[in-house]
N, C-alpha and C positions, 0 to 999 in steps of 0.2 A: 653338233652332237648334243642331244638332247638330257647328256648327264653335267655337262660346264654350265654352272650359272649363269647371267648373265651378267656383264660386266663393262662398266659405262667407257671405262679408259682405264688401259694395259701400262704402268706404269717403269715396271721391270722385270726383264725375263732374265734366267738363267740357271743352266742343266747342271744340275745336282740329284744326286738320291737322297733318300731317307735312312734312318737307322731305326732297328727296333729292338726293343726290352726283352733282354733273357736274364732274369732276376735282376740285379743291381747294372748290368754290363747293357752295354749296345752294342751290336753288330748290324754291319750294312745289308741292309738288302738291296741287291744285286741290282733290279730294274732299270733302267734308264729314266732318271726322273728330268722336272722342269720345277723349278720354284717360281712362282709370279707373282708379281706384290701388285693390285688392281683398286681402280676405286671402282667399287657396285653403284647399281643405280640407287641406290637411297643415299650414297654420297662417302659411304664408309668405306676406308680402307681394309682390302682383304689379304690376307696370306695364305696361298695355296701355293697345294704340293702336287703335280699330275704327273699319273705315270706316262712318259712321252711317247710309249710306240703304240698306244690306246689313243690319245690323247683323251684322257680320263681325268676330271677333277678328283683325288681321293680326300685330299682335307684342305677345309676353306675356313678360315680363323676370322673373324671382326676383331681390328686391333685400335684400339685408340689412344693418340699421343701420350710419350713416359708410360705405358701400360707394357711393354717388352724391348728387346735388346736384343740383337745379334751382334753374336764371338765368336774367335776363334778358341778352340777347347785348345791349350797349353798340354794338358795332359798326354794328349793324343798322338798318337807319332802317325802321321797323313794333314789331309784338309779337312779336316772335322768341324765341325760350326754347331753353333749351339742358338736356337730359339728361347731366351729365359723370358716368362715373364715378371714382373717386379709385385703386382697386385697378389700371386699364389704360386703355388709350388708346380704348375707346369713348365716343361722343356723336353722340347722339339730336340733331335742331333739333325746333321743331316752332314754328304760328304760330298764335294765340287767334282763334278763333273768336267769343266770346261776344261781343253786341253792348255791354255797357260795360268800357272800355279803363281804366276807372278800379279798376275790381276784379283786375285782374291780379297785384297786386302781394301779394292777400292770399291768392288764389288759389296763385299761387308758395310764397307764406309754409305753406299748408298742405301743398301738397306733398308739402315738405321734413319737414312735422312726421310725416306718412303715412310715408314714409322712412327716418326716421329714430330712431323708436320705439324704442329697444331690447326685444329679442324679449318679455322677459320682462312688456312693459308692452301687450302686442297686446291681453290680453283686456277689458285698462279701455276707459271709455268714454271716447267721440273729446272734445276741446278744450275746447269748448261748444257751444251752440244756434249762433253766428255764425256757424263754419266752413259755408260753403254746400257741404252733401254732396252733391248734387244738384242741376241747374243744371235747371230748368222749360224744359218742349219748347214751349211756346204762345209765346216771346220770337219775334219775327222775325227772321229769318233777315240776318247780314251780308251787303252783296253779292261776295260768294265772290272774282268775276272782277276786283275793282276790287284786291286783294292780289296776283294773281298773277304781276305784277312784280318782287315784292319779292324782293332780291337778295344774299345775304351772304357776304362773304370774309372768316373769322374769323382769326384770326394763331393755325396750332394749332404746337404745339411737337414733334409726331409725326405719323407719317404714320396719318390717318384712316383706319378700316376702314369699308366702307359698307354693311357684311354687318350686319341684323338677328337676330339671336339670335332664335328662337322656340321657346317649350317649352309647346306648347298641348296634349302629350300628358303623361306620367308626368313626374316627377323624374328630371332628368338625372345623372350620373355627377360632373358638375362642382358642380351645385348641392349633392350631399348632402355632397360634400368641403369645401364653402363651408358646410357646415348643421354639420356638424360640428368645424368651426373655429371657430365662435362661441358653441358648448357652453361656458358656465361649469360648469369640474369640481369649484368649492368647492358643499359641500351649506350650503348657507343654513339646514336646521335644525342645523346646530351652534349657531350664532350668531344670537340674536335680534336683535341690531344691530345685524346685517350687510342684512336689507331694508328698514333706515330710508332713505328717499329726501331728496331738500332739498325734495321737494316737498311732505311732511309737516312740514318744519319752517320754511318760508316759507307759511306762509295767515295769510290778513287777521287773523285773531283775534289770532294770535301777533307780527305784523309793525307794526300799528295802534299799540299801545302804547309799541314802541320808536320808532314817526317820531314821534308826538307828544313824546314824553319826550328822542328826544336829537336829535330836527330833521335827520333822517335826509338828506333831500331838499337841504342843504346839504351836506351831506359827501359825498356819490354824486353833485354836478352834474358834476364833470369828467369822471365813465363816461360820463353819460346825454346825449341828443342838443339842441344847442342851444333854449335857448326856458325857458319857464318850470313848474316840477313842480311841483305840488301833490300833498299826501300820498295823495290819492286816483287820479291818478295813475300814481306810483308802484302801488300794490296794483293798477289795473289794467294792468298791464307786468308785474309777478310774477306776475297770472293769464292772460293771454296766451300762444297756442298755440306760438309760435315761441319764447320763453323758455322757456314748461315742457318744450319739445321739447330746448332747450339743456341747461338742466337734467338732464334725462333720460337725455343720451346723455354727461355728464360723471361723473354716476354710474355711466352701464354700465361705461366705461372707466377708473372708481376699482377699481368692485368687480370687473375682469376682470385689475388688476393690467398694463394697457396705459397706464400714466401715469406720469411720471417724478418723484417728491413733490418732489426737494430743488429743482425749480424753484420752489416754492413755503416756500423754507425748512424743508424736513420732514425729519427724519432718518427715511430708509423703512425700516431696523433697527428704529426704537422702536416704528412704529404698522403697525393692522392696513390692508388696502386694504377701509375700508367708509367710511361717509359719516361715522359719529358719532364716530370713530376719528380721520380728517381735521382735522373741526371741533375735537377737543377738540386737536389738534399746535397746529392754528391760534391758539388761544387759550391753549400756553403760549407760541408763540412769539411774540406781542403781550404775555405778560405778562413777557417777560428784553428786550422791546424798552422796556418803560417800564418 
């Protein structure tokens, strides 16, 4: 179809509608949509919405890492989700389609991980096998009309724009100013330990020997969420889409020099902005603490 942009690799699909703006309120519209989160050939992650019995691209978003957020809308009484982005006062609704209401939450959770990738992590491979890249067309169909009730008045703190952005042709004007503002200018081959990530120095090999040895899962209970950790666990949460996406985009904003160290005790005179640099402040400043 000569309206779909083109698009290098399909990273997640899955059937949702849209909602659209009658004054302050959103209400569903009806269609049968597809949200797909893709990287374009210029290498940029997209967000599109296609109406699925067309299959019709109608809005194709350029999003670039911490620039937006997918939620679940609280407010809402259904599967409401919310496109925010954090740079300006747009937001997307949109409402899940897929007939188990149980998967939404993991679905959201990838998302965010599609999202929020920092650029320079686009060409590794997606989470694992779990992340459902692709949602199977043979499921039955929800009954569309029994949703089109559903009504949300969110408490926004700015006046909403209800203008879709579409760039289903070239690179716009704004996006290459936005491509260029997230250029890191340091060259990484200077420094060999400046592309050390925490996600080479958190794997099971390396992480196994210290829960056993100093019973890790007791000293991390008051981070982690009520109930009871086992070591194992533990190592599957450090491998977990939505952690290593955390991960990910704490080191973009280490090594882009976007993070403030002395919140974290760090004199940012002494050290460099890389991850091994970090860890090693951290570990003198645990050893003038004891």
């Amino acid at each position: 179809n000569a309206a779909i942009p083109q698009m290098q690799e399909i990273m997640l699909e899955f059937r949702a509608g849209k909602m659209v703006f009658e004054g302050k309120k959103v209400a569903p519209d009806t269609r049968k949509g597809l949200v797909r989160i893709a990287k374009g050939d210029e290498g940029l992650v997209h967000f599109q919405w296609l109406d699925r019995s067309q299959n019709v691209v109608e809005d194709d978003q350029i999003i670039f890492p911490d620039e937006a957020v997918f939620e679940k809308v609280n407010q809402a009484s259904g599967r409401v989700y919310l496109l925010k982005f954090n740079t300006d006062d747009r937001k997307f609704f949109f409402w899940m389609q897929e007939p188990k209401a149980e998967n939404d939450s993991h679905l959201c959770s990838s998302v965010n991980y599609y999202l929020n990738r920092p650029l320079e992590f686009l060409d590794e491979e997606g989470p694992d096998a779990s992340v459902p890249l692709q949602v199977s067309e043979d499921v039955v169909e929800d009954d569309i009309s029994s949703r089109a009730g559903i009504l949300v008045e969110p408490n926004f703190g700015a006046e909403v724009s209800s203008d879709v952005t579409s760039s289903s042709g070239p690179v716009k004007l704004e996006d290459l100013q936005r491509i260029l503002s997230n250029i890191d200018p340091a060259d990484t081959a200077l420094d060999p330990d400046e592309g050390l990530s925490l996600g080479d120095i958190l794997k099971p090999d390396l992480i196994m020997p210290l829960i056993e040895t100093l019973q890790l899962e007791q000293r991390l209970e008051s981070y982690l969420p009520e109930g009871q950790w086992s070591p194992e666990d533990i190592l599957e949460l450090l491998q977990s889409p939505p952690f290593r996406q955390q991960m990910d985009s704490f080191a973009y904003v280490l090594r882009t020099g976007q993070i403030d160290l002395s919140q974290f005790g760090v004199d940012p005179s002494k050290y460099k902005f890389t991850v091994l640099s970090f860890l090693e402040a951290l570990e003198d400043s645990v050893s003038k603490a004891s």
